[in-house]
C-alpha positions as a Python dict, from the first residue, in 0.01 Angstrom:
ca = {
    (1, 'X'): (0, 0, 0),
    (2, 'X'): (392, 61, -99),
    (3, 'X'): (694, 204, -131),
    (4, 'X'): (972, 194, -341),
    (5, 'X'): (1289, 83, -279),
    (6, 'X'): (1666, 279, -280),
    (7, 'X'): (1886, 113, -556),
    (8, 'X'): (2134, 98, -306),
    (9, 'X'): (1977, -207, -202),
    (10, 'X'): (2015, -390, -525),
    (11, 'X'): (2244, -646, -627),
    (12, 'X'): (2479, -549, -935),
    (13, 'X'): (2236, -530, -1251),
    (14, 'X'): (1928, -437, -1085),
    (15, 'X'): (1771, -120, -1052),
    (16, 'X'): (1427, 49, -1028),
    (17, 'X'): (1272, -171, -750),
    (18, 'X'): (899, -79, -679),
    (19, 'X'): (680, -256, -407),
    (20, 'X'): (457, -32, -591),
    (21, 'X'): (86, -187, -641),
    (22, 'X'): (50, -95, -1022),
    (23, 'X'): (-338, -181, -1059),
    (24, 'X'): (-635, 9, -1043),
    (25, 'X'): (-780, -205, -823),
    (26, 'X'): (-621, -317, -487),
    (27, 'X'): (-598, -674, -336),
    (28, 'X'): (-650, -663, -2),
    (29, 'X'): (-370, -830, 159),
    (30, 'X'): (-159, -909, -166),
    (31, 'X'): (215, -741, -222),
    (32, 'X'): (393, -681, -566),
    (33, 'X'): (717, -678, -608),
    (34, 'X'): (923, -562, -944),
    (35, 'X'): (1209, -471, -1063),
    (36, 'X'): (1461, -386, -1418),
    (37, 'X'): (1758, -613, -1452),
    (38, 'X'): (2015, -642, -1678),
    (39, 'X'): (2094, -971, -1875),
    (40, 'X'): (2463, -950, -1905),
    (41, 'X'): (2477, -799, -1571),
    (42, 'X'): (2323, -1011, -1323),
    (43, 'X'): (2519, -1372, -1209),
    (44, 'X'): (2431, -1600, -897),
    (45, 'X'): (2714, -1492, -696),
    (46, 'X'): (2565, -1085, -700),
    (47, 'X'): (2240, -1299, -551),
    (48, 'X'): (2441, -1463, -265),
    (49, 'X'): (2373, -1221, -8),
    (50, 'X'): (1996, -1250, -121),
    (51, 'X'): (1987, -1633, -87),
    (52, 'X'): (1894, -1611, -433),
    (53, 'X'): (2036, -1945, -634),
    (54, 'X'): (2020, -2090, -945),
    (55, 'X'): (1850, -2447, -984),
    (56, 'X'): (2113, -2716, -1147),
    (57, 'X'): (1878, -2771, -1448),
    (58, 'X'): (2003, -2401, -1535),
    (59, 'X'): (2346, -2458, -1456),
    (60, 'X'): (2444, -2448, -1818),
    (61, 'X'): (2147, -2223, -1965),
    (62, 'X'): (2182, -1880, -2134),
    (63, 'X'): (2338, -1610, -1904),
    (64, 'X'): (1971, -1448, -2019),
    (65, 'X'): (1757, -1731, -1869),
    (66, 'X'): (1998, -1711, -1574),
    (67, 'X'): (1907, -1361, -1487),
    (68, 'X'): (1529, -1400, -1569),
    (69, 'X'): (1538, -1680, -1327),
    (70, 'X'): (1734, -1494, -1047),
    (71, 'X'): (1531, -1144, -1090),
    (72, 'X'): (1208, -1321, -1110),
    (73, 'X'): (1314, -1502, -768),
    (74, 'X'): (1442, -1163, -667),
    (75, 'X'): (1105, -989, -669),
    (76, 'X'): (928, -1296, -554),
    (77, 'X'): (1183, -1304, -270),
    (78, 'X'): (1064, -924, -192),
    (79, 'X'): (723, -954, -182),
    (80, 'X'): (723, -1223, 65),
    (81, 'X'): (904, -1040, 315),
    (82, 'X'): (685, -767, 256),
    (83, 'X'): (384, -1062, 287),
    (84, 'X'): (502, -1271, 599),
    (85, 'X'): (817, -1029, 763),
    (86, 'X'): (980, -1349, 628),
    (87, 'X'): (1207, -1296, 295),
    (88, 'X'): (1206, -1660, 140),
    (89, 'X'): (1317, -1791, -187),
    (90, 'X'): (1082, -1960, -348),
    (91, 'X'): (1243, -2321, -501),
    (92, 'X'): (1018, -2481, -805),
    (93, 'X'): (845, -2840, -838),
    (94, 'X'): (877, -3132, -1035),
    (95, 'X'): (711, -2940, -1322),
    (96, 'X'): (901, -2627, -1303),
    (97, 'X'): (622, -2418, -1078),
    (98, 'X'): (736, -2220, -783),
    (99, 'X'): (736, -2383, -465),
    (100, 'X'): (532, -2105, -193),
    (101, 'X'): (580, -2109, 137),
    (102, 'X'): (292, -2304, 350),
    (103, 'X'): (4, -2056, 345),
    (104, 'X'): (84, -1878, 69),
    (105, 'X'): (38, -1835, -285),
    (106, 'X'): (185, -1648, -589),
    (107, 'X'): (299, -1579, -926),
    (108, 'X'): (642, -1488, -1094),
    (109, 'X'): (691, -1316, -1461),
    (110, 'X'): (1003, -1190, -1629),
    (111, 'X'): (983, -1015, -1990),
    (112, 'X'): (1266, -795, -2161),
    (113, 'X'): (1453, -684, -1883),
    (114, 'X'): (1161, -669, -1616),
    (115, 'X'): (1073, -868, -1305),
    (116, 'X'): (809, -876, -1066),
    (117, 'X'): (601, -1107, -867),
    (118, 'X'): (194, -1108, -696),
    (119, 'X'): (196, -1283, -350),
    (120, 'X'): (-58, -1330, -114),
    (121, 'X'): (-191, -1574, 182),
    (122, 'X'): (-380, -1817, 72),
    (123, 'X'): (-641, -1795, 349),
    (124, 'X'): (-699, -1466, 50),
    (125, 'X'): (-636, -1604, -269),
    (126, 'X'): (-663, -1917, -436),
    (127, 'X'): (-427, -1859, -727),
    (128, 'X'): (-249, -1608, -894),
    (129, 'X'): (-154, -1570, -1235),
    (130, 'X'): (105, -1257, -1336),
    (131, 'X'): (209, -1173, -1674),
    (132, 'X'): (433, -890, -1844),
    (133, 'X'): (502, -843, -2207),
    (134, 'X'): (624, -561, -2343),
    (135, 'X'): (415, -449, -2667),
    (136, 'X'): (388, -636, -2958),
    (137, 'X'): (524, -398, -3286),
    (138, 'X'): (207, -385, -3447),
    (139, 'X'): (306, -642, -3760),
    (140, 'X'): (394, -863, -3529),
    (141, 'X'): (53, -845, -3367),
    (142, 'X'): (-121, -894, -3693),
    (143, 'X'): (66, -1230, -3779),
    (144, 'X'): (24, -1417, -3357),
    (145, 'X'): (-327, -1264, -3381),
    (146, 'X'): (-463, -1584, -3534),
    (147, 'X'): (-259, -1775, -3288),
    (148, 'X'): (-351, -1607, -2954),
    (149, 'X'): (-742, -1477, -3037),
    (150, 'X'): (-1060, -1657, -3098),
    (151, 'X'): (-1283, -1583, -3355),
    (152, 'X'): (-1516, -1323, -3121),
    (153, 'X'): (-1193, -1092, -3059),
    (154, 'X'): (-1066, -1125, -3386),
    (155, 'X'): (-1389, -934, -3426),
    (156, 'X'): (-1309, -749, -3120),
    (157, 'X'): (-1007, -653, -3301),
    (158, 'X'): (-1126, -542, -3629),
    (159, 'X'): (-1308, -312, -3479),
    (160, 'X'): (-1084, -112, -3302),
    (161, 'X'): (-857, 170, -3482),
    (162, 'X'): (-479, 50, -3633),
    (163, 'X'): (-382, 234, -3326),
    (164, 'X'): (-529, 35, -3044),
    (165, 'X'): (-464, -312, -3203),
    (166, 'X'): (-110, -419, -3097),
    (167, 'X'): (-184, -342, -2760),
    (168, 'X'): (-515, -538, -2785),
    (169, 'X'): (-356, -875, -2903),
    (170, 'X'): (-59, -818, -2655),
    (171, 'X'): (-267, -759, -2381),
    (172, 'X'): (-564, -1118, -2455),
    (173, 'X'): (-183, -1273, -2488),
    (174, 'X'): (-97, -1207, -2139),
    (175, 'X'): (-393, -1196, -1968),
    (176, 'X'): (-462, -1586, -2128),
    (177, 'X'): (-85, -1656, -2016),
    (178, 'X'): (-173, -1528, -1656),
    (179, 'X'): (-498, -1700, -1665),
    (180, 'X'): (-295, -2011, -1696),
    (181, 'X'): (-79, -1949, -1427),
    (182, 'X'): (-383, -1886, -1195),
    (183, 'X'): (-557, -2220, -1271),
    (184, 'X'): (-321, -2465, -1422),
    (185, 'X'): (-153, -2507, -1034),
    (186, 'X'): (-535, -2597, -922),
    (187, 'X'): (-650, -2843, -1184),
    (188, 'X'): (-296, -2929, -1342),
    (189, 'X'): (-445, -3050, -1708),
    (190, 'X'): (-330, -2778, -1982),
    (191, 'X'): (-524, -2571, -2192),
    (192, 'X'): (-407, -2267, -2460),
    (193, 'X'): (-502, -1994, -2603),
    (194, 'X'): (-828, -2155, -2836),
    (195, 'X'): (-946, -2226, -2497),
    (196, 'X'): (-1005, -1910, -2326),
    (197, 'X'): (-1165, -1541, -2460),
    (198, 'X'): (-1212, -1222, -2349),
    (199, 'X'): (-1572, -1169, -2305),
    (200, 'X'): (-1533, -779, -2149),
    (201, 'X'): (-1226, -523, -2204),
    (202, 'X'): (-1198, -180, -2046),
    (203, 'X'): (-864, -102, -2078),
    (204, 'X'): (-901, 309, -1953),
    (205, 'X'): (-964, 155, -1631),
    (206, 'X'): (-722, -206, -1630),
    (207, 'X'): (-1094, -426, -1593),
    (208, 'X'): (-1137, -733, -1842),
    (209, 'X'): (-1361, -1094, -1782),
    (210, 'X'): (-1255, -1398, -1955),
    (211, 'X'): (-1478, -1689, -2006),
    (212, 'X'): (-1340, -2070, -2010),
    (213, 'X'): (-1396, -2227, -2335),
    (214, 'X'): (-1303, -2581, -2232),
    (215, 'X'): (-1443, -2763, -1927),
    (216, 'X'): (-1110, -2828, -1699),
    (217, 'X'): (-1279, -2984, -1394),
    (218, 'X'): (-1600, -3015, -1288),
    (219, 'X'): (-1540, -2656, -1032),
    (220, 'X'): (-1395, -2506, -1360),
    (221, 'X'): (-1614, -2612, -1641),
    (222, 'X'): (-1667, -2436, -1973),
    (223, 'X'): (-1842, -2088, -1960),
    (224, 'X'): (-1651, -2037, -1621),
    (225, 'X'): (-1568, -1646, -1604),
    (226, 'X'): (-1265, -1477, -1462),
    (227, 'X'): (-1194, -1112, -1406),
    (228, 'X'): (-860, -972, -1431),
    (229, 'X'): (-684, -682, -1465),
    (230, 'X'): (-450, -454, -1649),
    (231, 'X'): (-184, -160, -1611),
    (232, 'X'): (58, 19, -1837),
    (233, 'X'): (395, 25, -1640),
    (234, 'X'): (726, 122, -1737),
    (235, 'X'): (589, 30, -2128),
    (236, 'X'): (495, -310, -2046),
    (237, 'X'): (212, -459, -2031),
    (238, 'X'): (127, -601, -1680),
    (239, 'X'): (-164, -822, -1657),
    (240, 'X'): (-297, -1035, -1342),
    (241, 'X'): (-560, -1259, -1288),
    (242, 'X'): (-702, -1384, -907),
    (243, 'X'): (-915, -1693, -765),
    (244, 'X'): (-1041, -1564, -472),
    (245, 'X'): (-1026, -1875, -188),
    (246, 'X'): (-1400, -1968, -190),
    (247, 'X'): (-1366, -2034, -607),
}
C-alpha cells in the first residue's frame, strides 16, 4: 500500500518520511502519512513551499507547539495527496479540530519528535482517531495508571509481568485518546478515560476492543464496542481506532 519517501523532499528539520501503512491490518482505501521532526529545527517559513502555515492563535506559542502543529499538518498534508491526487492543508474549527476536505475524513497526532496522520474518504470511514506516545518509563506508568485505567484493567494489569506493564498503560492511554478523536467529532459531548475500557488486548498481533462505559448518544450508548489497533514503530506506540460509515 506504500512507499517511503527520499529526505530530499523534506523541509529543513524533517526526516524519515514513511507513507508506510504500519498496522497489521489494512484499511482499504485509507493512507498514513508520518514523519520525525525536529523542535528547534522546523519554522513556518521551511513550510512555505508546502502551503503549510501556522494558525494566529499559535503565533506566539512555544517554537515546540509550532513544529508539532506544522509536522502534524505536514503528514496530514501527505496523506491527502496520496488520498485524493490533491495535497491540501487541512485548517482547524472553532474548537481546534482539523478542518477535512469535503468527502473526507481523518486524524492528526504528534508525540516527541514524531508526526503522522490516518486519512480516508468518508464514503469508507466514519471517523478516525490516531494516537502516538512514546512509552511510558515504567514508574511513570505505575503513578497515571489510576488515572488512565478502570478497575477491570487495573486487574488486567496486575496480571501481567513488571515487564509488559508500561507498555500496557501506555498503550489503554492512547488507544482511549484515539478513541476520542474517532467519536468526539460525531457526537461532540466529551468523555475521559473512566469512561471507556479495554474489554480484549492482543498486542502480538496490534488487535484490541474497547467497550463505551457512558451512553454518548442514543447510536453510541453505553456497552457500545470498538475495535482498534496497535503497532510498535520507530519506539512509539501507534494506536488507531475506525467507525466504519454504516456505524
Amino acid at each position: 500500500m506504500s512507499t517511503s519517501a527520499s529526505s530530499e523532499t523534506l523541509p529543513p528539520g524533517c526526516q524519515g518520511e514513511s507513507t508506510a501503512w504500519p498496522w497489521p491490518q489494512p484499511l482499504a482505501g485509507a493512507h498514513c502519512a508520518r514523519l520525525h521532526f525536529a523542535v528547534d529545527a522546523l519554522s513556518e517559513a521551511d513550510l512555505s513551499a508546502w502551503q503549510v502555515a501556522l494558525p494566529e492563535r499559535l503565533a506566539s506559542a512555544a517554537a515546540k507547539r509550532r513544529a508539532e502543529y506544522l509536522a502534524g499538518r505536514l503528514c496530514a498534508r501527505q496523506a491527502l495527496g496520496a488520498l485524493t491526487g490533491t495535497p491540501a492543508t487541512p485548517q482547524a474549527d472553532s474548537e481546534r479540530l482539523p478542518l477535512w476536505p469535503a468527502g473526507c475524513v481523518g486524524s492528526i497526532t504528534h508525540s516527541q519528535g514524531l508526526a503522522a496522520s490516518v486519512v480516508a474518504k468518508r464514503s469508507c470511514l466514519a471517523g478516525i482517531g490516531l494516537d502516538a506516545e512514546g512509552e511510558l518509563d515504567p514508574a511513570r506508568a505505575q503513578r497515571l495508571a489510576p488515572q488512565i485505567l478502570v478497575e477491570s484493567e487495573r486487574e488486567w494489569l496486575a496480571s501481567l509481568p513488571p515487564a509488559q506493564q508500561a507498555a500496557f498503560v501506555t498503550q489503554v492511554f492512547s488507544l482511549k485518546e484515539s478513541l476520542f478523536k474517532a467519536l468526539y467529532p460525531l457526537v461532540r459531548q466529551r468523555f475521559y478515560f473512566p469512561h471507556a475500557r479495554l474489554v480484549a488486548w492482543q498486542p502480538a498481533a496490534g488487535a484490541v476492543t474497547l467497550e463505551l462505559g457512558k451512553t454518548l448518544s442514543p447510536q453510541w450508548p453505553a456497552g457500545r464496542r470498538l475495535t482498534g489497533q496497535v503497532a510498535r514503530v520507530d519506539g512509539y506506540h501507534l494506536t488507531l481506532v475506525t467507525i466504519p460509515r454504516q456505524s
